[in-house]
VOBA-1610 file (N, C-alpha, C; in pm, whole numbers, padded with zeros to 5 digits, always signed):
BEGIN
Unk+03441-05328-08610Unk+03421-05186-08633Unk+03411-05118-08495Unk+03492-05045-08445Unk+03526-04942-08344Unk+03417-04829-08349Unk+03366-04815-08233Unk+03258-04748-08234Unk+03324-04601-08130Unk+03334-04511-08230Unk+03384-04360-08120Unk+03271-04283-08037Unk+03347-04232-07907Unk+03267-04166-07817Unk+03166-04083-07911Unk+03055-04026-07876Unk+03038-03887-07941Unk+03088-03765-07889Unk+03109-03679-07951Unk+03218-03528-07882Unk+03126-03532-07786Unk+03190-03421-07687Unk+03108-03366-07580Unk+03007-03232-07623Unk+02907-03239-07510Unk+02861-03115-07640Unk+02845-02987-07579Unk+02885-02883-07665Unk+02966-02776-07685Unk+02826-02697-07581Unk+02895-02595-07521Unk+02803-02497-07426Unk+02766-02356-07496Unk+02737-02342-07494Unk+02701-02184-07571Unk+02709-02087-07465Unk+02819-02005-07466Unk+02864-01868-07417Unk+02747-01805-07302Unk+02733-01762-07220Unk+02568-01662-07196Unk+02611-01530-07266Unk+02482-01546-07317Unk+02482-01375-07359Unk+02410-01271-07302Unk+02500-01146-07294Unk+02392-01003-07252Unk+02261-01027-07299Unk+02196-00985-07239Unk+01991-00935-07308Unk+02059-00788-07297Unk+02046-00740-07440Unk+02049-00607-07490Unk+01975-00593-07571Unk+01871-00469-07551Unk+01789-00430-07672Unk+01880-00397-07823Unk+01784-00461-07910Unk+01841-00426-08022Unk+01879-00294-08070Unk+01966-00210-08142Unk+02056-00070-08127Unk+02071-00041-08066Unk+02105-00073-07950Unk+02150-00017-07874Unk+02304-00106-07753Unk+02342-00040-07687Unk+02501-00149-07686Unk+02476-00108-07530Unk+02393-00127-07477Unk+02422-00128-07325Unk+02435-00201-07257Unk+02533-00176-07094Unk+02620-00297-07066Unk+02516-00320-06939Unk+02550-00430-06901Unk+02430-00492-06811Unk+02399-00407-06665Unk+02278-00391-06655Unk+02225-00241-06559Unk+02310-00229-06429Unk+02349-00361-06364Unk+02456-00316-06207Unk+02567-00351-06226Unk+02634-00336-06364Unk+02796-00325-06408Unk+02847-00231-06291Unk+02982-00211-06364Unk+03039-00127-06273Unk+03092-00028-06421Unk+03044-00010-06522Unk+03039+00068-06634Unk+02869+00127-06656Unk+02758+00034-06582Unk+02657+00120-06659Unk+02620+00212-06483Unk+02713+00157-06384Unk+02687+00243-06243Unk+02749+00381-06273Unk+02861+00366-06329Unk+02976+00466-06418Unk+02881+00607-06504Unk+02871+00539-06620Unk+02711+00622-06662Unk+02627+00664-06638Unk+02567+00631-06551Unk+02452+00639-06445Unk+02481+00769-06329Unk+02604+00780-06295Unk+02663+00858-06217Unk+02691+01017-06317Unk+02729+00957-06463Unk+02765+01081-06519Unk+02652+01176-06604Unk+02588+01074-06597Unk+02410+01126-06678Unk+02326+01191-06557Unk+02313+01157-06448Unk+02321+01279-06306Unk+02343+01425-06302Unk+02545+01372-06306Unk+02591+01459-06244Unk+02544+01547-06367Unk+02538+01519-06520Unk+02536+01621-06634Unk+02363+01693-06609Unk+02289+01600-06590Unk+02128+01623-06564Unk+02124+01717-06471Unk+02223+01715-06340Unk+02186+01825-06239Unk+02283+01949-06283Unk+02404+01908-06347Unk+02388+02093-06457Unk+02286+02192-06512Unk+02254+02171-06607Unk+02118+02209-06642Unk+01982+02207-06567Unk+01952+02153-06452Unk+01879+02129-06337Unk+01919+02261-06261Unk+02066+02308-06260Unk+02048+02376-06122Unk+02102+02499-06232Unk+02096+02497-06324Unk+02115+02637-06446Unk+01978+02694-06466Unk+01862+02534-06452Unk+01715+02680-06492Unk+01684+02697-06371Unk+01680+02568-06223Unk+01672+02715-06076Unk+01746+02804-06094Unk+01823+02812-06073Unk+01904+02979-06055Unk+01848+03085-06161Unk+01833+03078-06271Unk+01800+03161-06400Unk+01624+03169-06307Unk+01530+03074-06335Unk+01417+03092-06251Unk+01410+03195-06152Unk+01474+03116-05978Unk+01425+03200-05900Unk+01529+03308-05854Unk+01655+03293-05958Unk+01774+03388-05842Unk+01801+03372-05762Unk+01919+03261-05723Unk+01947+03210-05638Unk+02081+03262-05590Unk+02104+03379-05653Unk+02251+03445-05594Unk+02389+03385-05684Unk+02350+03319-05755Unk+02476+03315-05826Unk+02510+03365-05946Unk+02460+03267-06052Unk+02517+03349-06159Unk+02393+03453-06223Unk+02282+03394-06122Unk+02195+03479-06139Unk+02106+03596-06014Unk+02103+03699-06031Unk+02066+03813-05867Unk+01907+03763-05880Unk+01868+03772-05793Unk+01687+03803-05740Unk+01629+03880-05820Unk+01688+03963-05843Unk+01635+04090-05916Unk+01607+04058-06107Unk+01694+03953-06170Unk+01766+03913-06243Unk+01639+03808-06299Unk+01569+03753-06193Unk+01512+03587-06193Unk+01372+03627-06280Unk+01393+03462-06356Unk+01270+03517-06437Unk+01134+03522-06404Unk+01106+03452-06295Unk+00973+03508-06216Unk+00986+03610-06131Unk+01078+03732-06192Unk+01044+03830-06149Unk+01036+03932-06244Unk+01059+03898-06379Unk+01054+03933-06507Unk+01193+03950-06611Unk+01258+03912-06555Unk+01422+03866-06617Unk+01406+03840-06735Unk+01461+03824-06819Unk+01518+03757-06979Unk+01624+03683-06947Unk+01582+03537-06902Unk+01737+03448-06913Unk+01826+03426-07016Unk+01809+03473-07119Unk+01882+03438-07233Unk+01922+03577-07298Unk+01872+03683-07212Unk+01939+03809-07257Unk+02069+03810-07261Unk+02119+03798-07140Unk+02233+03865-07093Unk+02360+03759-07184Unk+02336+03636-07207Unk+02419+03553-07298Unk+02397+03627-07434Unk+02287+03604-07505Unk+02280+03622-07626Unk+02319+03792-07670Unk+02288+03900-07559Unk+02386+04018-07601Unk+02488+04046-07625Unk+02527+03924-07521Unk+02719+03951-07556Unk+02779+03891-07635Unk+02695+03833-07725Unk+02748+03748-07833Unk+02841+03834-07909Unk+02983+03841-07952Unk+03029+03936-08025Unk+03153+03868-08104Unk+03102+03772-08162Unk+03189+03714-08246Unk+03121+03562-08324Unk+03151+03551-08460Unk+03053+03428-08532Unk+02991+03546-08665Unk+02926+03405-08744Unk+02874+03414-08854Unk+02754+03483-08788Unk+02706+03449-08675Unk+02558+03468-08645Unk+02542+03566-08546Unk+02601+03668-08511Unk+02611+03737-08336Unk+02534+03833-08440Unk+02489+03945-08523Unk+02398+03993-08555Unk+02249+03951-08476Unk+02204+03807-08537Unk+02129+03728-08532Unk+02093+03703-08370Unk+02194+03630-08313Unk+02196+03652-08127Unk+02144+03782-08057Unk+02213+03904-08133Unk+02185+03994-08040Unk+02060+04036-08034Unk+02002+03996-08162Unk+01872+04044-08216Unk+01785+03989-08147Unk+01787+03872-08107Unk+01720+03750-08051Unk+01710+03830-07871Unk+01789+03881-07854Unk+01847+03898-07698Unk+01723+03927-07670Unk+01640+03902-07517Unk+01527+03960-07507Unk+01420+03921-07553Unk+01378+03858-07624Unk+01286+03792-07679Unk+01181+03662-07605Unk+01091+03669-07586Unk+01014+03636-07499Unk+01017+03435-07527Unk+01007+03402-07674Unk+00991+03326-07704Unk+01183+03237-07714Unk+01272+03309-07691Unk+01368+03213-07693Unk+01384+03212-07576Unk+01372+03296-07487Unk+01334+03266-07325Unk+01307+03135-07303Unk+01196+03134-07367Unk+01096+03020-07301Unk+01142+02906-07397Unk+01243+02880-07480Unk+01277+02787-07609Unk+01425+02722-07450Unk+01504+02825-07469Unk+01616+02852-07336Unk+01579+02749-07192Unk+01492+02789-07158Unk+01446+02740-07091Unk+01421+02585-07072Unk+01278+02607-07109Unk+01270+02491-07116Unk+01340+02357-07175Unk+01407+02382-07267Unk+01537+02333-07314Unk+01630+02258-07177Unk+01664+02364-07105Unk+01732+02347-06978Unk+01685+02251-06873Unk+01555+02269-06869Unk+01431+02205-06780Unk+01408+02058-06829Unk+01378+02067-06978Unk+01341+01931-07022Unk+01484+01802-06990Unk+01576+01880-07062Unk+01739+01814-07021Unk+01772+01784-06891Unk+01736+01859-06806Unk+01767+01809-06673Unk+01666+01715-06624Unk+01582+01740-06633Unk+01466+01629-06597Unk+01474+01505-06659Unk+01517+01516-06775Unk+01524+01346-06890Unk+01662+01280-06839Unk+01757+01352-06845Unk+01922+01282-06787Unk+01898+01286-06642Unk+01872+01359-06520Unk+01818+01312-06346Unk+01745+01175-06393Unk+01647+01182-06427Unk+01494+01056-06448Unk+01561+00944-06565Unk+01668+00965-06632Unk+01696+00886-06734Unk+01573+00833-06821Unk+01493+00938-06847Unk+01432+00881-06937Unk+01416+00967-07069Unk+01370+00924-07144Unk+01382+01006-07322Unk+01518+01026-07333Unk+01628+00956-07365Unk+01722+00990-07354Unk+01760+00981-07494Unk+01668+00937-07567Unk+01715+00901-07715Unk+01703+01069-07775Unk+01553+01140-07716Unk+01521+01246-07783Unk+01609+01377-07716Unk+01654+01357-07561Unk+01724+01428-07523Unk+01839+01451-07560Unk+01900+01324-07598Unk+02075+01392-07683Unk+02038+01438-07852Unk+01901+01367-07876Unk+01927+01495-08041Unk+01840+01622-08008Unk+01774+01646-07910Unk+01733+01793-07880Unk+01865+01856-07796Unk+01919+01774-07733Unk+02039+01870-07654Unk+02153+01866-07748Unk+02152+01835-07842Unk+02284+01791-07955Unk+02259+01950-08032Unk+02080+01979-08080Unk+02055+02114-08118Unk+02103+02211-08054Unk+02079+02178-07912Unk+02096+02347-07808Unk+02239+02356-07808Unk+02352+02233-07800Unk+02467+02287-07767Unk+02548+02360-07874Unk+02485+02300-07979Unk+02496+02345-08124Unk+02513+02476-08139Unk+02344+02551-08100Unk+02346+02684-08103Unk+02421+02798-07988Unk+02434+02679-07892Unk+02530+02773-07807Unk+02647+02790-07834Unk+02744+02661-07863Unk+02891+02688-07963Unk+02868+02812-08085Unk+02757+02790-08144Unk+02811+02875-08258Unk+02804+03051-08146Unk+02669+03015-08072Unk+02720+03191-08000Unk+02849+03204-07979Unk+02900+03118-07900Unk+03002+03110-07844Unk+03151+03148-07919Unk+03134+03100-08041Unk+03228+03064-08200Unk+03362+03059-08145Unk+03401+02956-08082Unk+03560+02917-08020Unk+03629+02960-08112Unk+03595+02939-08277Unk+03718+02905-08391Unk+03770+03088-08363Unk+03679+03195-08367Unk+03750+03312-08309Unk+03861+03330-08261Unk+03943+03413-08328Unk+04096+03467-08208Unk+04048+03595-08169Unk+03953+03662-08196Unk+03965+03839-08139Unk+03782+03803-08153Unk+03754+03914-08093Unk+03558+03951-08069Unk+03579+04111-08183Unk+03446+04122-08174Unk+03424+04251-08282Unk+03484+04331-08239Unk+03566+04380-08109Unk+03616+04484-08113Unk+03729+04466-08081Unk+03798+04352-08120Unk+03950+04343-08149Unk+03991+04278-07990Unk+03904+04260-07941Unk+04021+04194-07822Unk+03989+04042-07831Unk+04105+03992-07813Unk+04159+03864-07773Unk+03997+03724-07705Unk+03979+03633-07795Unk+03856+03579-07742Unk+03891+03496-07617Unk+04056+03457-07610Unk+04106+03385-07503Unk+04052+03233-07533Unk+03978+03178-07631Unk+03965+03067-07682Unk+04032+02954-07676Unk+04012+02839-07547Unk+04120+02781-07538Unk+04138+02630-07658Unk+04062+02655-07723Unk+04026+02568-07866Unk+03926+02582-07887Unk+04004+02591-08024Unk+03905+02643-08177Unk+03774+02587-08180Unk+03766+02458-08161Unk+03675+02338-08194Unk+03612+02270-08080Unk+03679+02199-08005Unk+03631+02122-07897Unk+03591+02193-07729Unk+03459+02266-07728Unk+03446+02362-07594Unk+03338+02234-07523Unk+03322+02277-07417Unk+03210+02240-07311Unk+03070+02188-07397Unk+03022+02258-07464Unk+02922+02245-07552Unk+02936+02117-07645Unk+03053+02066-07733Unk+03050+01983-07733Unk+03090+01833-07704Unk+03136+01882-07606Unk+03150+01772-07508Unk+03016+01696-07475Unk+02927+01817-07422Unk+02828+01809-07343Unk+02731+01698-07477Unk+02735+01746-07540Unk+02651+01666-07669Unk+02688+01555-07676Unk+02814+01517-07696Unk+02909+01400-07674Unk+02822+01330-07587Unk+02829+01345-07505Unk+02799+01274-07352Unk+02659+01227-07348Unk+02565+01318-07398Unk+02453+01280-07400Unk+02464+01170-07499Unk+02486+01203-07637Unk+02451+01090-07726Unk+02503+00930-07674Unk+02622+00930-07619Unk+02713+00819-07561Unk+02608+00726-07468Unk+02531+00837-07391Unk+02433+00801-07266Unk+02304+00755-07330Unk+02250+00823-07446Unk+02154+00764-07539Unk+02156+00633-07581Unk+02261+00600-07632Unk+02319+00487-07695Unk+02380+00371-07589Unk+02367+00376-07501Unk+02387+00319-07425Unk+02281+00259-07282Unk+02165+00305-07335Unk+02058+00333-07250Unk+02082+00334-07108Unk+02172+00448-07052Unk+02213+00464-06924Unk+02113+00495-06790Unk+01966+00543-06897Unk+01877+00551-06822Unk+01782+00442-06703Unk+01884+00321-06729Unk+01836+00212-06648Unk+01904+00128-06532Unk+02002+00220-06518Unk+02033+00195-06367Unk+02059+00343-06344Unk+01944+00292-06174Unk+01944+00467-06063Unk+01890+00550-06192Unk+01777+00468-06256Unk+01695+00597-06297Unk+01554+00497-06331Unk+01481+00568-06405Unk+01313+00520-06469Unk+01332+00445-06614Unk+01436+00459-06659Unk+01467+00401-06812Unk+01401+00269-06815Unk+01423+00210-06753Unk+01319+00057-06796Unk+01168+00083-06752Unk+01146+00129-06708Unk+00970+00130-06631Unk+00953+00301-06806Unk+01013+00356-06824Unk+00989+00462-06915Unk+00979+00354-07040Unk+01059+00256-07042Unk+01061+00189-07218Unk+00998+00103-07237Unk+00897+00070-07108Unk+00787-00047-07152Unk+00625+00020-07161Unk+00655+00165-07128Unk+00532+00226-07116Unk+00472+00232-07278Unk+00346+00227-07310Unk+00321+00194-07455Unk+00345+00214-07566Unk+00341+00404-07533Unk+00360+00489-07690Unk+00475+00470-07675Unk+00577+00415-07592Unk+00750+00458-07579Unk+00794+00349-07676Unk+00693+00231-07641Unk+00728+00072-07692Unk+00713+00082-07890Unk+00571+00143-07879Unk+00531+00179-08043Unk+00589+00317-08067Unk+00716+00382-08069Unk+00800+00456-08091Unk+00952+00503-08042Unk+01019+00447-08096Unk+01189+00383-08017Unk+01235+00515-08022Unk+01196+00622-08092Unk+01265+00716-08087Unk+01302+00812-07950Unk+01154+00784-07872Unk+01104+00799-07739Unk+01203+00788-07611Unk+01254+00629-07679Unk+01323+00601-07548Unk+01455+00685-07506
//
């Protein structure tokens, strides 16, 4: 009776350590450096949208304009709303002390969570809201504004706004917040650990 080798024995693959739901690629890839770079550059949008709106920094906003000097940052958008189901609603809003400060901080919290990569789970469904309400000001699907001229709409559907949502959620889901940012030192901190929604 012939006695056979035994097979050789089989190696098992290495695998990523990825938190569970989430699909992120290992922190000094050259895809999560990629991310990391674009969750920045998107973080210091909104970063350098509430300085300027803040102190008036001469661009899209004057000195005179800035809201610590008593400005309405969300006036001058939400007046000119003139097209949508909702521009009634916008204009009404224009000025209003409390979407100011909704505007705002909105802007503030987003830039600070995508720079710091952290809360990034709650930042793309709170920034998924804001871009929301800014498309509909915005209402691309428009061909003319209330008074008949041309919205210049370069598509109906797909503007900046949701892109911008896009991007965040992609960066959520990907927990991009952990390379060149706080995302791992943010997701072991306690309440973050006993609530995933956090991260």
């Amino acid at each position: 009776m012939s006695v056979q080798p035994a097979p050789p024995p089989v190696l098992a693959a290495p695998r990523e350590t990825r938190d569970e739901g989430t699909a992120a690629p290992r922190p000094h890839s050259v895809p999560a450096r990629a991310l990391a770079v674009l969750r920045i550059a998107l973080g210091l949008v909104f970063l350098w949208a509430f300085l300027d709106k803040t102190l008036g920094l001469g661009y899209a906003t004057s000195g005179e304009s800035a809201w610590i000097n008593g400005g309405a940052p969300a006036a001058g958008y939400l007046g000119g709303v003139s097209a949508g189901p909702l521009q009634s609603t916008f204009n009404g809003w224009a000025g209003a002390v409390w979407v100011d400060f909704a505007y705002m901080a909105g802007m503030l919290g987003l830039g600070v969570a995508l720079v710091a990569g952290i809360g990034l789970r709650l930042a793309a469904a709170g920034g998924t809201v804001m871009m929301l309400m800014l498309w509909t000001a915005e209402w691309p699907v428009a061909r003319v504004l209330a008074d008949g001229s041309p919205t210049m709409s370069t598509n109906p559907v797909v503007d900046m706004h949701v892109v911008y949502a896009l991007v965040m959620v992609v960066l959520a889901v990907c927990a991009a917040g952990r390379t060149w940012g706080l995302g791992s030192a943010w997701e072991r901190a306690p309440v973050v650990r006993h609530h995933s929604w956090l991260h």
